[in-house]
KEKOL-826057 format. One record per residue (C-alpha): residue number from 1; x negated, y, z negated. Coordinates in nm, 2 decimals. Last residue first. Example, Ala and Ser with C-alpha at 12.3 -4.5 7.8 and 13.67 -1.06 7.14 Angstrom:
BEGIN
2,-1.37,-0.11,-0.71
1,-1.23,-0.45,-0.78
# end
This chain:
BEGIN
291,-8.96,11.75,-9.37
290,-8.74,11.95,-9.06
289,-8.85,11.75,-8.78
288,-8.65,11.50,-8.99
287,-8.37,11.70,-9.05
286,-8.36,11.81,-8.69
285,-8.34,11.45,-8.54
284,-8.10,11.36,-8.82
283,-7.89,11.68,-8.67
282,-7.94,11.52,-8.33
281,-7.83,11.18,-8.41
280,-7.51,11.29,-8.59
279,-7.41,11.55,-8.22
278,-7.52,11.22,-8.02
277,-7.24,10.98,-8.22
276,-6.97,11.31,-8.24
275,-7.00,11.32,-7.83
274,-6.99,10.92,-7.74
273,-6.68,10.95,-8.04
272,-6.53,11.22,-7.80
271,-6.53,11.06,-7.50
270,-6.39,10.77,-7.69
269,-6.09,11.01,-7.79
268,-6.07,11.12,-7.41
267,-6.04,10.78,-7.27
266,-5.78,10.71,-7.55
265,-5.59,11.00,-7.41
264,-5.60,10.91,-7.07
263,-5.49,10.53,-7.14
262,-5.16,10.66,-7.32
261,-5.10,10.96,-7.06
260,-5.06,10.73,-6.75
259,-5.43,10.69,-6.57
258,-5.36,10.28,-6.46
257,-5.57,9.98,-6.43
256,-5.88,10.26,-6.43
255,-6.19,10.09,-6.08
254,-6.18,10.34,-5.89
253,-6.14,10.64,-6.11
252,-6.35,10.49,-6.38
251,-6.70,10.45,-6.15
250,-6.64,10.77,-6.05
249,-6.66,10.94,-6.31
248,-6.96,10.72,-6.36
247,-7.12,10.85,-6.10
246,-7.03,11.23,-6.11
245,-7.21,11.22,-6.43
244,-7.49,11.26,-6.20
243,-7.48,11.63,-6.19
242,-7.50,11.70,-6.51
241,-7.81,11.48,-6.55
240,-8.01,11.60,-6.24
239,-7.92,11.97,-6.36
238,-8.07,11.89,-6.72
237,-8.42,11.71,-6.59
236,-8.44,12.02,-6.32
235,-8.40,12.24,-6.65
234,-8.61,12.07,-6.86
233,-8.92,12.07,-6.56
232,-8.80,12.46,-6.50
231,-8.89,12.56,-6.89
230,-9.18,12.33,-6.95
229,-9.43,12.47,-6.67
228,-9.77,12.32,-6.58
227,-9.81,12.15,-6.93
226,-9.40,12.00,-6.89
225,-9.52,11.87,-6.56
224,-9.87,11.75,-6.65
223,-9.72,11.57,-6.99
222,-9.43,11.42,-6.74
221,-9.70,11.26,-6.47
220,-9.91,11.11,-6.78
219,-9.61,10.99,-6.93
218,-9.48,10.86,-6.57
217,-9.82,10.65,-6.51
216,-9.87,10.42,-6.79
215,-9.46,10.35,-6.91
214,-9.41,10.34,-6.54
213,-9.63,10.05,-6.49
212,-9.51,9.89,-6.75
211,-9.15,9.93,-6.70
210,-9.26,9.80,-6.34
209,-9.38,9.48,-6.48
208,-9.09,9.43,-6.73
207,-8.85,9.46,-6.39
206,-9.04,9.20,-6.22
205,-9.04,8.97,-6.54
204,-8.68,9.03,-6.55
203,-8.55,8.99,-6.19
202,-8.81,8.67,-6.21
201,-8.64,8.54,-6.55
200,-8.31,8.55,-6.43
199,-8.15,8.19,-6.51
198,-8.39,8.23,-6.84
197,-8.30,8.60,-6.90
196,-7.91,8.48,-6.94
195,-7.72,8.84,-7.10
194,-8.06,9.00,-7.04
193,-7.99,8.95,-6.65
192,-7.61,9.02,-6.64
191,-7.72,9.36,-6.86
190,-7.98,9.41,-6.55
189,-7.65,9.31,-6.31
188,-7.45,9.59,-6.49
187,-7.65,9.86,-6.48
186,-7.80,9.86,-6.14
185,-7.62,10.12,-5.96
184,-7.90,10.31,-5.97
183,-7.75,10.59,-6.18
182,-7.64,10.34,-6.45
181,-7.99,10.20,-6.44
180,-8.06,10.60,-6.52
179,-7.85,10.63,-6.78
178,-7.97,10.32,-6.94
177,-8.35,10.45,-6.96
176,-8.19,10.71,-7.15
175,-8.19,11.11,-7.12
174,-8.19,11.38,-7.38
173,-8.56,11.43,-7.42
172,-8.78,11.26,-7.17
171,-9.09,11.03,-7.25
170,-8.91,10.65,-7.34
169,-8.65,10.80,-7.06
168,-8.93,10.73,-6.84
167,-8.93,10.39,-6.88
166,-8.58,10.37,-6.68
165,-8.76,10.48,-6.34
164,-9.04,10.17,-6.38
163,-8.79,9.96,-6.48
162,-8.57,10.04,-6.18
161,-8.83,10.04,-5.90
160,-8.94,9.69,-6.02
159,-8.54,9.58,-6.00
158,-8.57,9.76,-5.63
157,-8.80,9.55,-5.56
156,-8.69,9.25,-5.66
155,-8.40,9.23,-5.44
154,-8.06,9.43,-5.58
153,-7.75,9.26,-5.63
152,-7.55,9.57,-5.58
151,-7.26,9.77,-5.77
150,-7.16,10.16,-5.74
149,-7.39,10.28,-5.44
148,-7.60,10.51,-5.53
147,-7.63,10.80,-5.25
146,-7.32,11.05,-5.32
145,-7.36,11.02,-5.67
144,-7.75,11.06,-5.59
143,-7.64,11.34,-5.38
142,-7.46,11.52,-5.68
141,-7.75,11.49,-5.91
140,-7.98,11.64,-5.66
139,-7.75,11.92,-5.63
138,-7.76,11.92,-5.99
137,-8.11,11.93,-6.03
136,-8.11,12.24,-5.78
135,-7.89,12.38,-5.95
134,-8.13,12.34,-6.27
133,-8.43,12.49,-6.09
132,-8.21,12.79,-6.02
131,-8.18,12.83,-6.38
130,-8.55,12.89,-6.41
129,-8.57,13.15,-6.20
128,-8.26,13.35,-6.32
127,-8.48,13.33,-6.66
126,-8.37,13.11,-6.95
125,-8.68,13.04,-7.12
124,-8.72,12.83,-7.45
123,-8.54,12.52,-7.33
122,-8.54,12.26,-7.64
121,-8.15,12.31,-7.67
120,-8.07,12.26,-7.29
119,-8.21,11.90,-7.31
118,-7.99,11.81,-7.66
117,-7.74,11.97,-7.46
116,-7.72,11.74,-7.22
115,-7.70,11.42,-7.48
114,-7.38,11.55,-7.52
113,-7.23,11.46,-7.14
112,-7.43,11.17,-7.21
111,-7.32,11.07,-7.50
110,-6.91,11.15,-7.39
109,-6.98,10.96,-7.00
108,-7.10,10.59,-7.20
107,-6.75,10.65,-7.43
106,-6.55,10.74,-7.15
105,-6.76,10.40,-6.92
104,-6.63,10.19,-7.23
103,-6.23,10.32,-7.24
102,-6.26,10.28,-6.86
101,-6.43,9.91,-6.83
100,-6.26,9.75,-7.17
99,-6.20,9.40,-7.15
98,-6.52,9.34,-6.88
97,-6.69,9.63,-7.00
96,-6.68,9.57,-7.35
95,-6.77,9.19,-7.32
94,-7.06,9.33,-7.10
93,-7.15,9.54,-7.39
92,-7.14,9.27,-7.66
91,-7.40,9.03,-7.45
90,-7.63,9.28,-7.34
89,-7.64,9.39,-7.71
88,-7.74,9.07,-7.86
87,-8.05,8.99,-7.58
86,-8.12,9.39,-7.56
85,-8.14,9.39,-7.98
84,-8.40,9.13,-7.99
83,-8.63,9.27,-7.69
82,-8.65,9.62,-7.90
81,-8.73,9.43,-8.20
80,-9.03,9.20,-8.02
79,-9.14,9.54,-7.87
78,-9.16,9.68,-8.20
77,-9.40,9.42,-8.31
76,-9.59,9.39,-8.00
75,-9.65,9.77,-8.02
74,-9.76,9.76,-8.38
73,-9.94,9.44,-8.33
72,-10.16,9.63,-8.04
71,-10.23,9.98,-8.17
70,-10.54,9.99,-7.88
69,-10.81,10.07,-8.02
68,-10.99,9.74,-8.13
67,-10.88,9.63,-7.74
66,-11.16,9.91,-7.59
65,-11.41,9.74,-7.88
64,-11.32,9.40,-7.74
63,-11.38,9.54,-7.37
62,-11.69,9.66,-7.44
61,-11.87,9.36,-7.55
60,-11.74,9.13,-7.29
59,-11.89,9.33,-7.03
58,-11.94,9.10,-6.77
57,-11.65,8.83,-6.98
56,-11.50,9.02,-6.80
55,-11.54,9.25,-6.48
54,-11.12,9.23,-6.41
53,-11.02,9.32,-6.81
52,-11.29,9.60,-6.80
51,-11.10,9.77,-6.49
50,-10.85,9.74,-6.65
49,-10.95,9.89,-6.95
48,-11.06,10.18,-6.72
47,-10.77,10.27,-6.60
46,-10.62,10.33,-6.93
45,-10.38,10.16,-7.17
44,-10.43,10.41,-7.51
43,-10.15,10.64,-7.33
42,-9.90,10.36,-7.45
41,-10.01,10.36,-7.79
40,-10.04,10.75,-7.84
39,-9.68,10.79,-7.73
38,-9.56,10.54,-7.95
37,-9.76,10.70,-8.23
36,-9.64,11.01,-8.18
35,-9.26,10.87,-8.19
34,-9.29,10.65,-8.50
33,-9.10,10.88,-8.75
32,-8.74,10.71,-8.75
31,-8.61,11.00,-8.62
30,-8.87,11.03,-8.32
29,-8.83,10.68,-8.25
28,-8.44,10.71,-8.25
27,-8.50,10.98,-7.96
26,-8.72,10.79,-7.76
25,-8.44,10.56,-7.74
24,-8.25,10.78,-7.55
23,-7.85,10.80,-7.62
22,-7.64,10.84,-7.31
21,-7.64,10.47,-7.15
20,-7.62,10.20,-7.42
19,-7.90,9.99,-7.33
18,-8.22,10.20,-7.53
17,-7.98,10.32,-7.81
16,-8.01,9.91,-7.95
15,-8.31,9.89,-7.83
14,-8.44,10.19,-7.99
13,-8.25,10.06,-8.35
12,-8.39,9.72,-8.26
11,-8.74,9.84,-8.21
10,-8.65,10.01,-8.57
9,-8.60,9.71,-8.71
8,-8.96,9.56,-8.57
7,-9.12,9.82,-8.75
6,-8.98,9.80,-9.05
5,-9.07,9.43,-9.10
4,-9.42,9.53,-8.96
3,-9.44,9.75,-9.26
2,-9.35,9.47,-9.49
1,-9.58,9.22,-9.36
# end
């Protein structure tokens, strides 16, 4: 009971990093020690338990010992935390953004801007080659400012497309399934949907089933990538980030009351918190890594 008490609090501390766009939750899961076996749960949903779950009660026998291994109460449990902490934290960010929209989006643009480096850090290799795969990130970073459009009220499938894109921050150092909401243009109306799930419960179940889809498929995709070359997959993942900070830079000077020297200056100093909160988490990252 106790250790499932922990568990679910620090589903709430992922969820928590999870919608705030800048701060990856994967990250607070590797501080608070449950990273590998996050990892390990998710990859324990193979093909071929589905495949038992369709030719049951067939083979009834083998798919109870495939569920045995699956960490099942561990994931439920931190998923049940994770949930808790989107419900109350959908509903304090879209306060924030509706009072707040510039001061908010500074804040969003300082942890990611910071959250960059936590990317560039775990490069090993910077060869000319490699670096061009980071223009190349930002050029695709640029387009997709370019590309998203700032506010929609998207159709189901592109709510599936989401959760199945934003999963992936769950696998990718430095980025947050927020971030990239944020890059679809879908930020706001997913933080609508957790604000009232029960008025939005297809938008959410859809976008549940693509986070589930993606959590199976991308971290098989990302441990081939970063297997078949590391260096250019962090960089591409660093360029694509850069680059797309153009969106919410954008977001502020269109939608910023006013830009006299007052409001400037506080957008900077919550720029600057969003930079001092990733710089903490990152040195309690290395502590731990250090023990």
């Amino acid at each position: 009971m106790k250790n499932s008490v922990k568990i679910y609090l620090k589903g709430m501390l992922m969820g928590i990093c999870d919608i705030i766009p800048g701060i990856s939750g994967g990250t607070i899961a590797f501080i608070t020690g449950i990273y590998a076996r996050l990892i390990n749960a998710v990859k324990s949903f193979s093909p071929s338990l589905i495949l038992d779950l369709f030719q049951y009660p067939k083979n009834k026998g083998k798919l109870i010992e495939s569920i045995k291994k699956l960490d099942l109460i561990f994931l439920i449990t931190l998923v049940a935390g994770i949930g808790t902490a989107f419900l109350i934290m959908s509903r304090v960010i879209s306060f924030l953004l509706d009072r707040y929209f510039a001061f908010t989006i500074s804040f969003f643009i300082g942890l990611i801007l910071a959250s960059s480096t936590v990317i560039y850090k775990k490069i090993e290799n910077h060869k000319p080659k490699n670096i061009l795969f980071g223009f190349v990130g930002f050029g695709a970073g640029i387009l997709l400012s370019v590309l998203s459009p700032v506010s929609i009220v998207p159709g189901l499938f592109y709510v599936f497309i989401g959760g199945f894109l934003a999963i992936s921050a769950m696998f990718l150092p430095g980025i947050s399934g927020a971030f990239i909401l944020l890059v679809l243009g879908i930020y706001e109306f997913m933080l609508k949907v957790l604000y009232d799930p029960f008025s939005n419960f297809y938008y959410l179940l859809v976008f549940i089933l693509g986070a589930g889809l993606g959590a199976f498929t991308i971290s098989r995709i990302i441990s081939f990538l970063f297997r078949k070359d590391r260096c250019k997959t962090l960089y591409v993942l660093l360029g694509l980030v850069v680059g797309s900070l153009s969106i919410p830079l954008r977001r502020i000077y269109e939608t910023a009351a006013s830009f006299e020297a007052y409001n400037i200056a506080l957008m900077v100093v919550f720029l600057l918190l969003g930079v001092f909160i990733v710089y903490f988490i990152t040195h309690l990252e290395k502590d731990v890594d250090q023990t």
